[in-house]
C-alpha positions in Angstrom: 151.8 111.7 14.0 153.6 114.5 16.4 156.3 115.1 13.4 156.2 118.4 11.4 153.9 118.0 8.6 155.3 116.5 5.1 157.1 119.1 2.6 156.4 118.8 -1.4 159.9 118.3 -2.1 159.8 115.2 0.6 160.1 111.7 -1.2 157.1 109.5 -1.9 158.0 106.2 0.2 157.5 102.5 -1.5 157.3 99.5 0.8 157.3 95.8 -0.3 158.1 92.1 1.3 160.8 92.1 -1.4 161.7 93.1 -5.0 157.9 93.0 -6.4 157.3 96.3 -5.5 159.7 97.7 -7.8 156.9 96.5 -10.4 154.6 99.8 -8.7 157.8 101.8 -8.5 158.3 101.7 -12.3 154.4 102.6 -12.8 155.1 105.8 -9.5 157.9 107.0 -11.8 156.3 107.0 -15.3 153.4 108.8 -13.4 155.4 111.2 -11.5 158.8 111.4 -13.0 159.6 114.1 -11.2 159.2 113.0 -7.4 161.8 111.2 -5.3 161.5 108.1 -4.0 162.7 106.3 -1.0 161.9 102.0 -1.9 162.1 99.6 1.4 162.2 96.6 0.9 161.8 94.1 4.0 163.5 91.1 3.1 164.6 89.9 5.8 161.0 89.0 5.7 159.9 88.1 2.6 157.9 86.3 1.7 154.8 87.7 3.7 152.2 85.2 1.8 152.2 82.3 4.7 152.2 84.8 7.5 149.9 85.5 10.0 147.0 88.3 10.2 149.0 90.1 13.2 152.4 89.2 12.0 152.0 91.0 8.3 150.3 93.9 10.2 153.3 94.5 12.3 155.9 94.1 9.7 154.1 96.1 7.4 153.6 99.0 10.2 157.3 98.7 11.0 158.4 99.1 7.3 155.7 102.7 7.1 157.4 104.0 10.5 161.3 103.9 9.2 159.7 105.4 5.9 157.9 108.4 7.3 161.1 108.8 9.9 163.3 108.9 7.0 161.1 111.8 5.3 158.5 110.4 3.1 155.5 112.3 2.7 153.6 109.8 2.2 153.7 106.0 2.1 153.0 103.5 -0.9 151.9 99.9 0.2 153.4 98.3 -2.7 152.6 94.9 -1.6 148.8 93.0 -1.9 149.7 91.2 1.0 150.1 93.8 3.4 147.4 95.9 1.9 144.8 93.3 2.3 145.5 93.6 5.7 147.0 96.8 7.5 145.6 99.7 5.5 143.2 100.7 7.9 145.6 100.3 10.7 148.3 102.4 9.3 146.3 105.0 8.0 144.2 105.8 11.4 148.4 105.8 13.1 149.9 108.1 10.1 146.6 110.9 9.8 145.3 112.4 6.9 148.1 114.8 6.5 151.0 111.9 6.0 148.3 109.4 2.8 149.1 105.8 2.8 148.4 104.5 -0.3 147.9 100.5 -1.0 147.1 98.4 -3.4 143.9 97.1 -4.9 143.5 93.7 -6.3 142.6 94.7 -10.6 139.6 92.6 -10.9 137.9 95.6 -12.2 139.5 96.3 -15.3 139.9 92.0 -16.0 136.1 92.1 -15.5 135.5 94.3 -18.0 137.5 93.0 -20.3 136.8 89.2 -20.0 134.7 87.5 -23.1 134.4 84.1 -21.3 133.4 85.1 -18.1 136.0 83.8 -16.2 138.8 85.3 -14.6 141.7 84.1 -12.7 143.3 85.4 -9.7 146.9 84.7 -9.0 147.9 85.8 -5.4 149.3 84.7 -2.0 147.8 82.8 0.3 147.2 85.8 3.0 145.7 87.9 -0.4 143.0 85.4 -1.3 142.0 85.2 2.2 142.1 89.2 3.4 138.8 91.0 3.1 140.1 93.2 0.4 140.0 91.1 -2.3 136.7 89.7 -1.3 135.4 93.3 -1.2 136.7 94.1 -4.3 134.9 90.6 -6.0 131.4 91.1 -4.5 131.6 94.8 -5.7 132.9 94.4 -9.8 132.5 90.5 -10.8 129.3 88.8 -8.9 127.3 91.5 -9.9 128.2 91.0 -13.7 127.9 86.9 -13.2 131.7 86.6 -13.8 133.4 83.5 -12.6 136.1 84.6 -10.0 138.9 81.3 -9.9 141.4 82.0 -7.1 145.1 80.2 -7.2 148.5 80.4 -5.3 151.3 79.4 -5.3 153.9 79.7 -2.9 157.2 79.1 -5.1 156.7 82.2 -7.0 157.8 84.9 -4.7 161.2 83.4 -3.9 161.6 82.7 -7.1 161.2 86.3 -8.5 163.8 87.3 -5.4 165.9 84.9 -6.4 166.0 86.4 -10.3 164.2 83.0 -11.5 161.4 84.6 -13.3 162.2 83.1 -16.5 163.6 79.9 -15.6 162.3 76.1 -16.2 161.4 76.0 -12.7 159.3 79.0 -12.4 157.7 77.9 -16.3 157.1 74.6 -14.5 155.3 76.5 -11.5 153.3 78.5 -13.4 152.2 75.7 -15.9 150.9 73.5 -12.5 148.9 76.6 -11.3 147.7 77.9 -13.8 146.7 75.2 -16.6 143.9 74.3 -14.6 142.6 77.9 -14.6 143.3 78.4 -18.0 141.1 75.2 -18.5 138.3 76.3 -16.2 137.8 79.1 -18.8 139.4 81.7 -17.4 140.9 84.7 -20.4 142.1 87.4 -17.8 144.5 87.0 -15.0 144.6 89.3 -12.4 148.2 89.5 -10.9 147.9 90.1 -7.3 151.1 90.3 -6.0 153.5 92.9 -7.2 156.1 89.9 -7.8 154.0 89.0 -10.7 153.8 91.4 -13.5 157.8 90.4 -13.3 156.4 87.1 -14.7 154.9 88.4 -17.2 157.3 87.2 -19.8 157.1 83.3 -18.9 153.5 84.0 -18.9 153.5 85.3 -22.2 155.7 82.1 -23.3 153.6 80.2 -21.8 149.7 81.3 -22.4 150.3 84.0 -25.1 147.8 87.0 -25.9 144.9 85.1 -25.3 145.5 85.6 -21.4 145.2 88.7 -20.4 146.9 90.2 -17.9 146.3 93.1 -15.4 148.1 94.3 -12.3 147.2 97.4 -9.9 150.8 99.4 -10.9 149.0 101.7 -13.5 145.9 102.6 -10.9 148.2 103.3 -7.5 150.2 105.6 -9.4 147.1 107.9 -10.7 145.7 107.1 -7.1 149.3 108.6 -5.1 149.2 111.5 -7.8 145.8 112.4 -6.8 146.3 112.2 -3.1 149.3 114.1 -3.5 147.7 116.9 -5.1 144.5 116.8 -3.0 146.7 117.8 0.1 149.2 119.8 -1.8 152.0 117.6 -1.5 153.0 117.5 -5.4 156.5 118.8 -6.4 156.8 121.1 -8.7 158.2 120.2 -12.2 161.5 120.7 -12.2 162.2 119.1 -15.5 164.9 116.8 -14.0 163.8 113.4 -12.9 163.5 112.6 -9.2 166.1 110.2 -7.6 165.5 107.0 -5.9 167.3 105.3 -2.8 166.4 101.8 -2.2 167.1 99.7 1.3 166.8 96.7 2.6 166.3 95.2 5.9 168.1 92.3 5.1 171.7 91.7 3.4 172.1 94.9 0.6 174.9 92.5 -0.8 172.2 89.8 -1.4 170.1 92.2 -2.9 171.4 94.8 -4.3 171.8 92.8 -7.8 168.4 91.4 -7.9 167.2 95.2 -7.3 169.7 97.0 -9.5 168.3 94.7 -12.4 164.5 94.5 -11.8 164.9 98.6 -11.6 167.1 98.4 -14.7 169.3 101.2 -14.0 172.4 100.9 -11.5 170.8 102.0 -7.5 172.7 101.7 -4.1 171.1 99.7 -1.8 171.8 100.4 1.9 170.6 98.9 5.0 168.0 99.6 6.9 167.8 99.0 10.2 164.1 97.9 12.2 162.0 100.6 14.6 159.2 99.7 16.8 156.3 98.4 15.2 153.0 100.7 16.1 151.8 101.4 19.4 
């Protein structure tokens, strides 16, 4: 990066495909309350799930240029998707002194608190197939002899974008993925897209406390706070909360109601307009 290095009072940036990433968002602001926050979201894009490899590296680099040229000090990958694939990329391009923080799958914490054995993993296509989560299995649930069941389905994400999460469609979806995981055994379900934990109700309708359910919101936020602070790029408490301004790269009309709901509080959403992917 030639740019002047990143200020404390800078926002923290928060890329997704879509509106999942609002689900991290919510997590970034109970963490850091006090932080602003720019949120991109690339739908003109969305879904990324069926993409390419090279494809979901250069969106995803695209949407982390516009945020650091807008003023982020540092970039949140708040989508499984593009994590699983263009962390390494983007964080040899941005340097140490602008972090990029992404997303790990929580198998972890649904390994240690399965009683079966069994865990589901509910993800995209592109997710179940990156190295990431492959990583991530090999290193917390073959060692313990837990049962790792992948599933996707593609219907979910435009769903969610659409504001379908709880409709008979979506309940239908879920049931045809997900009974047969549920039947293999399986008492955790690891949510790994962002979409997801917006499921959460139909999931509860559907499976009840007896699935339990874990998504990677909670452990990026302690991870951006820690990063933060390790370079000295926390703000200091101000005792007001931070603001957040949200943009799209596709239609802000077609969005904006979707995003003003999912972030439950009333947000502009502007457009943002597409830079050159990494060189």
């Amino acid at each position: 990066m030639t740019a002047a290095d990143p200020h404390p009072h800078a926002p923290i940036g928060v890329f997704d495909s879509g509106v999942g990433g609002l689900s991290v968002l919510a997590a970034l602001r109970r963490e850091l309350p006090n932080e602003d926050y720019l949120y991109l979201a690339d739908t003109a894009h969305v879904p990324y799930g069926p993409r390419a490899d090279d494809d979901i590296r250069d969106l995803t680099g695209r949407a982390a240029r516009w945020l650091f040229d807008h003023g982020a000090k540092s970039v949140v990958v708040a989508c499984n998707t593009a994590s699983a694939f263009s962390l390494a990329p983007l964080r040899a391009w941005a340097g140490d002194a602008r972090p990029v923080v992404g997303l790990v799958p929580a198998v972890k914490p649904a390994v240690a608190a399965t009683r079966s054995g069994v865990i589901g993993v509910l993800a995209t296509p592109a997710t179940l197939r990156g190295a990431l989560l492959q990583d991530v299995v090999a290193q917390h649930a073959t060692p313990r002899g837990v049962r790792v069941v992948p599933c996707a389905d593609l219907r979910l994400v435009p769903l969610v974008e659409s504001g379908l999460a709880d409709a008979p469609e979506t309940l239908a979806a879920l049931r045809e993925t997900l009974d047969p995981v549920v039947g293999a055994g399986a008492d955790a379900l690891v949510l790994g897209c962002t979409h997801y934990p917006f499921l959460t109700s139909a999931l509860r309708h559907l499976y009840g406390p007896d699935l339990a359910l874990f998504d990677s919101g909670a452990g990026v936020a302690r991870r951006t706070r820690a990063v933060l602070a390790e370079r000295g790029l926390l703000r200091a408490p101000t005792g007001t909360p931070g603001t957040v301004r949200a943009f799209t790269t596709g239609d802000p009309a077609a969005s904006a109601g979707i995003i003003e709901r999912l972030h439950g509080a009333p947000l502009g959403v502007t457009r943002a307009h597409a830079t050159l992917a990494l060189s």
